[in-house]
N, C-alpha and C positions, 0 to 999 in steps of 0.2 A: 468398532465401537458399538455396545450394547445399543438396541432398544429401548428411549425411554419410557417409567410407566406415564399412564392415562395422564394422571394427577400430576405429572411432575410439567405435563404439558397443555394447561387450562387455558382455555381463551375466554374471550370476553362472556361470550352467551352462556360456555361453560359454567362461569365465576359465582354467572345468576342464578343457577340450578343445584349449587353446592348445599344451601339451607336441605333441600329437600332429599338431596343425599344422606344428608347427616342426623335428619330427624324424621326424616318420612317413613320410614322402617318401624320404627318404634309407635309413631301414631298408629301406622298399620295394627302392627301387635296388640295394642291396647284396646282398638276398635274392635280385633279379633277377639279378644279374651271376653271382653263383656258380651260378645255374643254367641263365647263359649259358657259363659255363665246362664245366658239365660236358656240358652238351649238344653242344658246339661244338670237343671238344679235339682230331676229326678233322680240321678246317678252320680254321685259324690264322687267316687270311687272313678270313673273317667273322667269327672271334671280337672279332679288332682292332677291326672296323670296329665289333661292338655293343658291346666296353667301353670304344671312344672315344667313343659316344656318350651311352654311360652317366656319364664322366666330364663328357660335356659336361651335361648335364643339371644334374651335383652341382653343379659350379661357377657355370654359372646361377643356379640357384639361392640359392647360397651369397653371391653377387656383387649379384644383384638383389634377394633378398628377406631372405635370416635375416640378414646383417652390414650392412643398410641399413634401421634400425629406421623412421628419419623417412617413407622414401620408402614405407610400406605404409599410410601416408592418405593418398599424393597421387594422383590418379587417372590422370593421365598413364604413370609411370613403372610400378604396375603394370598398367596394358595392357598396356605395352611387354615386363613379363616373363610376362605369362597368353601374352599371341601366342607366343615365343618357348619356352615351355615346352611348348604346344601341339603348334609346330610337331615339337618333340621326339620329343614321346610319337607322333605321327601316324610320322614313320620309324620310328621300332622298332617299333609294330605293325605294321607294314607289314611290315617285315621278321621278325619272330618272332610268332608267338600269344602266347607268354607275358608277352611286355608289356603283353599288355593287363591285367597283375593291377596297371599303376601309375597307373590310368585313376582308381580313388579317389582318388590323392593329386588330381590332376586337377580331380575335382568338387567337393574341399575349398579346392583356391585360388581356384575360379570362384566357390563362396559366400563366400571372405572378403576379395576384392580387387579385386571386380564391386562397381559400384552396377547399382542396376536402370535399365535393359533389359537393360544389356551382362552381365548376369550372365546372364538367358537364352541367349542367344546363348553365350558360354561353355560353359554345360553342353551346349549343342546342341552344341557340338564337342567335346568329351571324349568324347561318348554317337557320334557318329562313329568314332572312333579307338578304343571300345571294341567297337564292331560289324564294325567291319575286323579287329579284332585275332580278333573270337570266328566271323567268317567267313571265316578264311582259309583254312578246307580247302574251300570250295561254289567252285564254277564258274559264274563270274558270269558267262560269256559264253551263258551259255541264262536262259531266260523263266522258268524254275523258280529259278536260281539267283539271279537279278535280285531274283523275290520272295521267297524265303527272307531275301536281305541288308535289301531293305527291311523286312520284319518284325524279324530282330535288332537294327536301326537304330529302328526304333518301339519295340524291349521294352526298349533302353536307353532311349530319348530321352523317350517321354511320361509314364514313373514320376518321372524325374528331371526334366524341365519345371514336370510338377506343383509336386514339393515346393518347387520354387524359386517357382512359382506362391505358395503357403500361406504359405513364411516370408516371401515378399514381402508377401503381408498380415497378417502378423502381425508384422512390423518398422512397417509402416503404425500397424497399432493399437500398438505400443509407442510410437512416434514421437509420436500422438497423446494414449500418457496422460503422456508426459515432459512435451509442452507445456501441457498439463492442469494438470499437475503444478508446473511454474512459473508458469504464470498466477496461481496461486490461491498460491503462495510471494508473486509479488509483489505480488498483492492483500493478503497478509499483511503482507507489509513495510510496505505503505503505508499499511493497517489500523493497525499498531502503530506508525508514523511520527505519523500523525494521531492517535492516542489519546495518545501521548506528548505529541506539541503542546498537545492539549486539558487534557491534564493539568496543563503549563507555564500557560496561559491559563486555567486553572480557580483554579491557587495564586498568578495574579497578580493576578486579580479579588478573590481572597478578602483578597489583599496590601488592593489599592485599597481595597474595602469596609470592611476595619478601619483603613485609615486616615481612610474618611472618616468613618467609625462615632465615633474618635477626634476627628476637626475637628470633627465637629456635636456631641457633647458637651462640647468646649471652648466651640464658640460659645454651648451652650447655658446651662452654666455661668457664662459672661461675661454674656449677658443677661439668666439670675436673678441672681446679685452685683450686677451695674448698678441690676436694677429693685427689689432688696431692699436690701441692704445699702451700696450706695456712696448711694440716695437715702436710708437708715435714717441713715446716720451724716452725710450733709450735714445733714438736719434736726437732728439732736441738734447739732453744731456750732451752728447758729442760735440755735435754741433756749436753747446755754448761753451764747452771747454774746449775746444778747438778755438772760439773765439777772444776767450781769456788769452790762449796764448799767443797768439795774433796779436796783441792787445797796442802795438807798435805795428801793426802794419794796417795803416785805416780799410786798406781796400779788401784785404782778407778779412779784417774784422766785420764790415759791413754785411761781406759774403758768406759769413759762417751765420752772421746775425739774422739776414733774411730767409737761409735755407732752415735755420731753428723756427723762425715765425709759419715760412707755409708747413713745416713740418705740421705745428701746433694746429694751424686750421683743418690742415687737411686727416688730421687726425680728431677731431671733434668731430666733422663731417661723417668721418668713418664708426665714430662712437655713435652717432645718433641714428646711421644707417644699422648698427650691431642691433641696437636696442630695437626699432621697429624693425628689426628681421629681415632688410631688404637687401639687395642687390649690390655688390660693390661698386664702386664707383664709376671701374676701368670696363665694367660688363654694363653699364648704362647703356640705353641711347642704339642697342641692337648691334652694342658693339661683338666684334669679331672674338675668341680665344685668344687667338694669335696676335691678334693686334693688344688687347685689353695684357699680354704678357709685355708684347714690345713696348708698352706705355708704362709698366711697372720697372719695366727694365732699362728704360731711360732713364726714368726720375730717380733710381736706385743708383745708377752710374754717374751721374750730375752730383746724388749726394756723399759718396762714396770714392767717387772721382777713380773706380774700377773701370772697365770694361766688359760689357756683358754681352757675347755672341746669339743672338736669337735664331735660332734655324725650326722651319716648319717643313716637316715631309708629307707626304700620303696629298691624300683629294681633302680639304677643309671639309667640314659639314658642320651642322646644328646639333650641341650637344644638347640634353637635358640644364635644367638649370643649374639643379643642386651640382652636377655634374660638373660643369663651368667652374660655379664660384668652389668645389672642393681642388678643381687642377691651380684655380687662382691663387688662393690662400697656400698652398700648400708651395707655389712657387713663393710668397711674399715670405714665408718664414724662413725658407732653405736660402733665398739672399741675404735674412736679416741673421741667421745662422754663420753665412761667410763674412756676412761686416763682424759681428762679435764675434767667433772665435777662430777662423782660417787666415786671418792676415795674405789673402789670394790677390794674384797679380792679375788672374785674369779668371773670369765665368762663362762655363755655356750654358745654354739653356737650350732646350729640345724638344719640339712639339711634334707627335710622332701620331698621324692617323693611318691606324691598321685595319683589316677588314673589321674586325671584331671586337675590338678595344684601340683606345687612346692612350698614349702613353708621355709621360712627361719625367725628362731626366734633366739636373741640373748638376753640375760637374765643376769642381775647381780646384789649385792649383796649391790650395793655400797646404797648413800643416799637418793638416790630418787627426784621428786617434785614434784609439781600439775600439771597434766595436763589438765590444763586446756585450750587448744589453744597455749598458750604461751610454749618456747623453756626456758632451764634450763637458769640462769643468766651464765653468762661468770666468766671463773673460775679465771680470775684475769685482774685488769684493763688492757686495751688495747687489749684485744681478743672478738672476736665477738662472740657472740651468736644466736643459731638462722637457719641460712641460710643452717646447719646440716640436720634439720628435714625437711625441705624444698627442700631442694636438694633430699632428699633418698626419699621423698612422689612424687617428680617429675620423679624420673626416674623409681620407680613402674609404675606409674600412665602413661608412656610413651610405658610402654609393658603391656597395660590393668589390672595391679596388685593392691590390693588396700595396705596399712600400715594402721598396729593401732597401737597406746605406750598406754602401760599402765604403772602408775606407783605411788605413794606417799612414802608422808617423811617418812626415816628410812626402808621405805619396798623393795627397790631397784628398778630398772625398765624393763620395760620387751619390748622387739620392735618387731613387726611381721609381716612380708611380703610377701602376698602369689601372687602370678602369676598364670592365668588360662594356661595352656601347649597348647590346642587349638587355641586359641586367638591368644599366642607370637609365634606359627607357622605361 
């Protein structure tokens, strides 16, 4: 990337010294010319010549730099008006001493239309044309006068080297905090680019998360309804069509009548336990796995009027909670699975503590079907099927556990649930 010129890089104190740029030249000139007039009014014939070159100067000037705004950051064009102005000022010092009072304007264009080097060089020739101008009365053709002009030629040139010297490092160090200066702009930009995006991907996550916060509460709600209240209110169905037909024999009817009423509480119970999220019934009170089964698998037997084998292996321990109520539920569906659609004479159930996982398998005798993917048909119109095996694979699957069914026609079916004990801590 080029070097910018002077002018294309103005600061503040610069901005205030632009008038004096732009018209101090000319004052100079004008001041020059009437004191070319008065000095020169014996001699017509050189006055011409120094206020045609005065004019030439203004128009120069005039032509190349102040009425040609674009052309004073292009580097080419003012070259071509430094030389030519140069060349200027170098005749009339030549010819008068007093021009050398336009040798400032001079120094002022070499620092604002120079990049560097060529603005050294620049001043080195103003500071020429100022040392011609202020030695024009010595006699340069002797060894004294030679060095006399080289010393006026050094007291212009090395003051003024310098300073071009300084503000050339000090255009450096400006140069350097601008880019400083943008670095750390676009580091910002890109700073609050990326925080903006984060911000975007933080309220989109938070989107995601409360929708999924939202699905797993639906799901979860689905499978306490399923395990509560759609198996509370199949049994009481049973139950009172079991009692309809009974309807001649008062003592079964009674019996059919009150195992539909505790059904009914005890499933309200369980709906209002679903809803505030808490504990099932059978795990209250610090109760046992094993026990909180054997207490499911009585009152299932009593309503049911099956037989339900409970066997527990391994050393008992303290599950997790979630843990408990998924082996719970998951047994409560697989017996309400064998009352509607296994027609079984008999159930086992299996509580199985191994170093590393627990495992729970429930097993019966009834008529089996393919498992093929698909859940048993519904054991009579208007009951759903299905949402059983789905539910109990969900809430293994929620305490890292995996289920298998196994099962075919007439061979019974077999369901198994194991939970890693690791994991569901």
């Amino acid at each position: 990337m080029s070097e910018p010129m002077p002018l294309e890089v103005v600061g503040p104190i610069e901005r205030r010294l632009l008038p004096f740029l732009y018209a101090g030249p000319y004052v100079l000139l004008v001041l020059l010319a009437i004191v070319t007039v008065a000095e020169k009014r014996s001699a017509p014939g050189s006055l011409a010549i120094d206020l045609a070159l005065c004019g030439l100067a203004a128009v120069w000037m005039l032509s190349m730099f102040t009425l040609r705004p674009a052309w004073r950051v292009r580097p080419r064009p003012m070259t071509i008006f430094f030389i030519g102005f140069v060349a200027i000022l170098a005749v009339l010092a030549g010819r008068d001493a007093w021009f050398g009072f336009l040798t400032p304007a001079g120094y002022i264009f070499a620092f604002s239309v120079l990049r560097w080097p060529w603005r050294l060089a620049g001043v080195a020739a103003v500071a020429v044309c100022a040392a011609v101008a202020q030695a024009s009365t010595i006699d340069k053709a002797t060894a004294l006068g030679i060095l006399a002009f080289i010393a006026i030629l050094g007291i212009n040139a090395v003051p003024l080297c310098g300073l071009a010297w300084v503000d050339r490092r000090g255009e450096e160090q400006r140069l350097a905090r601008e880019r400083s200066l943008a670095e750390v702009n676009e580091a910002n930009r890109k700073l609050e680019a990326t925080l903006a995006e984060n911000a975007g991907l933080h309220a989109q996550l938070v989107t995601q998360a409360r929708e999924a916060g939202v699905l797993d509460e639906r799901a979860r709600m689905a499978r306490e309804i399923h395990d509560t209240l759609a198996q509370g209110l199949t049994g009481i169905v049973t139950q009172l069509q079991a009692a309809e037909h009974a309807a001649d024999d008062p003592a079964a009817w009674r019996r059919h009548f009150a195992a539909a009423s505790q059904l009914a509480r005890e499933s309200l119970v369980e709906a209002r336990r679903s809803v505030d999220a808490l504990r099932p019934e059978p795990l209250e009170s610090g109760a046992r796995l094993a026990d909180a089964l054997a207490s499911v698998a009585g009152k299932w037997t009593a309503l049911h009027d099956i037989p339900v084998e409970v066997t527990t292996t391994g050393t008992a321990r303290t599950l997790p909670p979630e843990t408990e109520v998924a082996l719970l539920r998951t047994a409560q569906e697989a017996l309400a699975n064998v009352a509607k659609h296994a027609h079984a004479s008999r159930v086992g159930l299996t509580l199985s503590y191994m170093e590393h996982q627990v495992a729970l398998d429930v097993r019966d005798d009834g008529g089996g079907f393919i498992p093929n993917g698909l859940p048993p048909a519904p054991a009579e119109p208007g009951t759903s099927g299905g949402f059983g095996l789905v539910a109990m694979r969900q809430r293994i699957e929620s305490v890292h556990g995996t289920l298998q069914v196994e099962s075919e026609p007439g061979a019974g079916t077999a369901i198994s649930a194991c939970v890693p004990v690791g994991a569901a801590s």
